[in-house]
C-alpha positions in Angstrom: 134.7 5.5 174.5 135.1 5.4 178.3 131.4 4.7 180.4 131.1 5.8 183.9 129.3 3.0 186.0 127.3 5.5 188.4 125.9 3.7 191.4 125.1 6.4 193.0 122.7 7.4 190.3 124.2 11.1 189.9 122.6 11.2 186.7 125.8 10.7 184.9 126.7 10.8 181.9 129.0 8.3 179.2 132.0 10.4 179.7 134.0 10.2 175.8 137.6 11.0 175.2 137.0 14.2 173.1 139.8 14.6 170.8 141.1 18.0 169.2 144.2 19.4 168.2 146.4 22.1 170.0 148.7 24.8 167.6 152.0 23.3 166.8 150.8 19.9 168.2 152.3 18.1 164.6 152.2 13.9 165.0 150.3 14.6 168.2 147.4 13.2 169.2 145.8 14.9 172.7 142.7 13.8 174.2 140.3 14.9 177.1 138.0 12.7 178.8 135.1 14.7 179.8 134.7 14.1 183.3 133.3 17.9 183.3 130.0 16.5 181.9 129.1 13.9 184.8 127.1 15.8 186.3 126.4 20.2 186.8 128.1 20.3 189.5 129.1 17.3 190.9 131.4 17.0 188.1 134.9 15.7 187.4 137.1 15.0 190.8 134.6 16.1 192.8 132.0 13.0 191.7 134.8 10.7 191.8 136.3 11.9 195.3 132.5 11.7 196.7 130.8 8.5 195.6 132.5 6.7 198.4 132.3 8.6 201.0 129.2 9.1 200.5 128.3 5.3 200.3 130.7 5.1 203.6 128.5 7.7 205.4 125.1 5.7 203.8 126.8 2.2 205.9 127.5 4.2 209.0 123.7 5.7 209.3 125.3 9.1 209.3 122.5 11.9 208.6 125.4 14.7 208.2 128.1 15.6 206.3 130.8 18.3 207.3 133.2 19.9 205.6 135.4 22.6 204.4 136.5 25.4 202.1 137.1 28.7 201.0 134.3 31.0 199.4 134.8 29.9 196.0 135.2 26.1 196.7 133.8 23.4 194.1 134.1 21.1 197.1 131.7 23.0 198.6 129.4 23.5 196.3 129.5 19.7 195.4 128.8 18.4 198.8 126.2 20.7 198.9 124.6 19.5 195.5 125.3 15.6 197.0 123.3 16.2 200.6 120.5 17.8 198.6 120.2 15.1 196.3 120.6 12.3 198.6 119.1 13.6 202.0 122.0 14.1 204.1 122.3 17.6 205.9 125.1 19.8 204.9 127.4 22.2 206.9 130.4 24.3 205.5 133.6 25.2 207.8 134.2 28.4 205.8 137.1 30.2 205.9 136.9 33.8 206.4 134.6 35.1 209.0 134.2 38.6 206.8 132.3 36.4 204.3 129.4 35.8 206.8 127.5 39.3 205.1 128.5 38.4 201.5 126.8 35.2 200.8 124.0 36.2 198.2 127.2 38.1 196.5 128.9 35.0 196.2 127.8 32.3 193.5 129.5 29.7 195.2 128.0 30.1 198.4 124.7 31.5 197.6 124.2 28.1 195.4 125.4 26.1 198.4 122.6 27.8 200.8 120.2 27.2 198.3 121.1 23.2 198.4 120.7 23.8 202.6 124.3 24.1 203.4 124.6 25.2 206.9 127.4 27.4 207.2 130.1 28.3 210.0 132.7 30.9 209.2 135.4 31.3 211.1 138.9 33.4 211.2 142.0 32.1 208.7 143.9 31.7 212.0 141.1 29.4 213.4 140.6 27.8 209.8 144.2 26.0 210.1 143.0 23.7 212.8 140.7 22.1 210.2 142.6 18.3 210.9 142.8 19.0 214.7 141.5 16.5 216.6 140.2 18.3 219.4 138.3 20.6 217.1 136.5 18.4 215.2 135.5 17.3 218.6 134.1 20.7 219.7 132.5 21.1 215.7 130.7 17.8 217.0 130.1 19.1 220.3 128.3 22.2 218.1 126.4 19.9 215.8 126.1 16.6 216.8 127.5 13.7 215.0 128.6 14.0 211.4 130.2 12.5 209.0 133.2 14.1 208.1 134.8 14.9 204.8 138.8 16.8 204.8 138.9 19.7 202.8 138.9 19.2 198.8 137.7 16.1 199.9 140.7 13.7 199.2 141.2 10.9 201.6 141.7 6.9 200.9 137.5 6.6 199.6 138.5 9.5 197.3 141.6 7.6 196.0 139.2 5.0 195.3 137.5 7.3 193.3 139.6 8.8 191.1 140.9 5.0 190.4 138.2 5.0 188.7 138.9 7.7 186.2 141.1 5.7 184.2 139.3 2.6 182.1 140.9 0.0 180.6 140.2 1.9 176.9 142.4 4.4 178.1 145.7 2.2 178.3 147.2 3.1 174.6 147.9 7.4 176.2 151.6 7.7 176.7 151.0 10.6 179.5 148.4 11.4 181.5 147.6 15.5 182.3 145.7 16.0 185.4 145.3 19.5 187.3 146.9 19.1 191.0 145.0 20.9 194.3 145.0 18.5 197.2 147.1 15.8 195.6 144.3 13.4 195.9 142.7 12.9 192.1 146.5 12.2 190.9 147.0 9.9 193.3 144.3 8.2 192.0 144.8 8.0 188.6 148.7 7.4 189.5 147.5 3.9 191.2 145.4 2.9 188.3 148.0 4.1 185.2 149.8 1.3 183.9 153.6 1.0 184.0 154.4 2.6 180.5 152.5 5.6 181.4 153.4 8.8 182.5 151.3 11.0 184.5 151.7 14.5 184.9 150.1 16.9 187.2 149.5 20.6 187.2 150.1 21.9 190.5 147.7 24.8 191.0 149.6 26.0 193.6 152.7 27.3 193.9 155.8 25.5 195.0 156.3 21.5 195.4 155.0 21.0 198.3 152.2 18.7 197.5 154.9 15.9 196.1 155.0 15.3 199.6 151.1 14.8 199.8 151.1 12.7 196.8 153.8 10.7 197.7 151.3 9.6 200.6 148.5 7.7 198.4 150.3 7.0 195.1 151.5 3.4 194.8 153.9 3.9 191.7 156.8 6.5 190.7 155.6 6.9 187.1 155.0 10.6 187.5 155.9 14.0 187.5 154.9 17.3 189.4 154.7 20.3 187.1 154.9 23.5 189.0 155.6 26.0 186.1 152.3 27.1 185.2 150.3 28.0 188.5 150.4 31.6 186.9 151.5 33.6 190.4 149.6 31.0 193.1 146.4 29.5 194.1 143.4 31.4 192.3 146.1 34.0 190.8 145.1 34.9 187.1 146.5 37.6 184.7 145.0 38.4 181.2 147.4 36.2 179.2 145.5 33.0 180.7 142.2 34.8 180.3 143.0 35.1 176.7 143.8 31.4 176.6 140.4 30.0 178.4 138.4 32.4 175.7 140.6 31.4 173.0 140.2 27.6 174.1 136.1 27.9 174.0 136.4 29.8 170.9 138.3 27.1 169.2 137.0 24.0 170.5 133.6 24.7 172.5 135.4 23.3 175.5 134.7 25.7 178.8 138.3 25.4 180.5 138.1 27.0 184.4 140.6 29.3 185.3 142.0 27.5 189.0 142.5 24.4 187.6 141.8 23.3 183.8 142.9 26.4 182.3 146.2 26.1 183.4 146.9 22.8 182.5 146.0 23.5 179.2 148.0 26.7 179.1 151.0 24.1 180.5 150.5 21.6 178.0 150.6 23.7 175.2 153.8 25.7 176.0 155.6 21.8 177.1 154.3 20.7 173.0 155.8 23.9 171.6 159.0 23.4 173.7 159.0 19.7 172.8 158.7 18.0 175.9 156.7 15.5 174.7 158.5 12.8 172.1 156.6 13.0 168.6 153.6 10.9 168.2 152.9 10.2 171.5 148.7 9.5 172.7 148.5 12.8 175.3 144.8 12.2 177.9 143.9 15.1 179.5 141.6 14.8 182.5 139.0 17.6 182.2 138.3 17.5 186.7 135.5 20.5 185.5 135.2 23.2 189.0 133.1 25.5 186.5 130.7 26.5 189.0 133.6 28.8 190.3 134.1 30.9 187.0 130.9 33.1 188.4 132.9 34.2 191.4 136.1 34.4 189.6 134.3 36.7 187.1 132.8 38.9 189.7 136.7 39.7 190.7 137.9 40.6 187.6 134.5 42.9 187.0 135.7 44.4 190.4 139.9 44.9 188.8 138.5 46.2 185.1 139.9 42.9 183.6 138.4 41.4 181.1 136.1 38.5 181.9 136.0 34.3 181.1 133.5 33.4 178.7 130.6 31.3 179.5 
């Protein structure tokens, strides 16, 4: 059993390894720690990446936190769900200036509005400058002084973080699954495994282009980038994962999302069936949660005829 110490009081809950068993898994034993149940939707990575920064922007009397994402972002939607609950004001760098008109037809942002996000969308060309110095220092001239927090969040305070995922209970796991966005929840855990474990991340992306990124917070060389299972790119899904998510839930009453969680899962169980992992070995699976965003995903695949992810 693994407890989450919440000082910032986000109503969190004991987070359990939940144990189940995947087809074909034989000897193995696979785990997930539930860091989906923390909280709604400051859940998983997203609680871990924000309890210091926001304890950072409490020390510095900052009143406002800035940030951004794309329309479907549980970064987003967590700061958001953070400002409301402690006080600070919330504004969302957006990117995509057409989405200005579609806010009430977007869960993500709708829910964000709703928490008093301020938002300011802007072109994909302009969105690119989002670590530019000079404009974060015409955003301030726009809105004053803010605190400001990098897109997905990770930074060193979120490496502090997601140290935290990992308790001492959890030191028997031979590997460690984690889905990979920004780099910064692996980096994390990476700094806080111990030396006889492996940790493996599921880039949600495609390429291996965030080793690079990784390789800039994580302390130790005891894992592995798996880039075989982003399933076409960032946000790309087909039916066969669909299939899996529902299949998943139906078997195990565990909501998987389809950006992140879903494809790890997918990942894992085709590396068991093609042995990658030596029998017996203790498998943890972080669930990072980012279910807020099947909604929007499920309103694209009502718009393609697909079939959609059960909730």
């Amino acid at each position: 059993m693994n407890t989450l110490i919440a000082n910032l009081n986000f109503n969190a809950k004991e987070i359990k390894n939940q144990s189940f068993v995947l087809e074909n898994s034989n000897s193995f034993k696979l785990f997930i720690k539930r860091e989906d149940e923390i909280h709604p939707v400051i859940s998983g990575n997203k609680y871990r990446k924000l309890k210091f920064n926001i304890k950072t922007a409490r020390k510095e009397d900052k009143t406002t936190l800035l940030t951004f994402g794309g329309a479907f972002s549980n970064h987003i939607a967590a700061v958001a769900a953070a400002g409301s609950t402690y006080g600070f004001k919330t504004i969302g760098i957006i990117r995509g200036e057409e989405l200005a008109n579609e806010i009430n037809k977007n869960a993500t942002l709708k829910y964000a509005k709703a928490c008093g996000m301020h938002f300011k969308f802007i072109s994909r060309t302009a969105y690119r400058n989002k670590k530019n110095t000079n404009f974060i220092a015409a955003l301030k001239n726009e809105f004053g002084d803010f605190y400001c927090i990098p897109e997905g969040g990770t930074n060193n305070l979120a490496i502090e973080g997601c140290k935290e995922i990992l308790t001492e209970a959890d030191s028997s796991f031979n590997y460690i699954c984690v889905p990979v966005g920004t780099g910064g929840t692996i980096a994390g855990i990476i700094n806080s495994s111990q030396p006889h474990q492996k940790v493996l991340g599921f880039s949600a992306l495609k390429g291996d282009f965030l080793k690079e990124d990784i390789c800039k917070f994580a302390k130790q060389d005891n894992w592995e980038l798996i880039t075989d299972y982003h399933f076409g790119g960032y946000a790309k899904i087909n039916n066969e994962l669909i299939t899996f998510i529902n299949t998943f839930k139906a078997d195990n009453n565990i909501q998987l999302d389809p950006i992140y969680t879903g494809k790890m899962l997918y990942g894992i169980q085709d590396m068991i069936n093609k042995n990658y992992f030596p029998k017996g070995s203790k498998i943890l699976v972080i669930h990072t949660g980012g279910l807020q965003g099947i909604a929007g995903m499920n309103a694209k695949l009502k718009q393609k005829n697909l079939p959609l992810i059960t909730i």
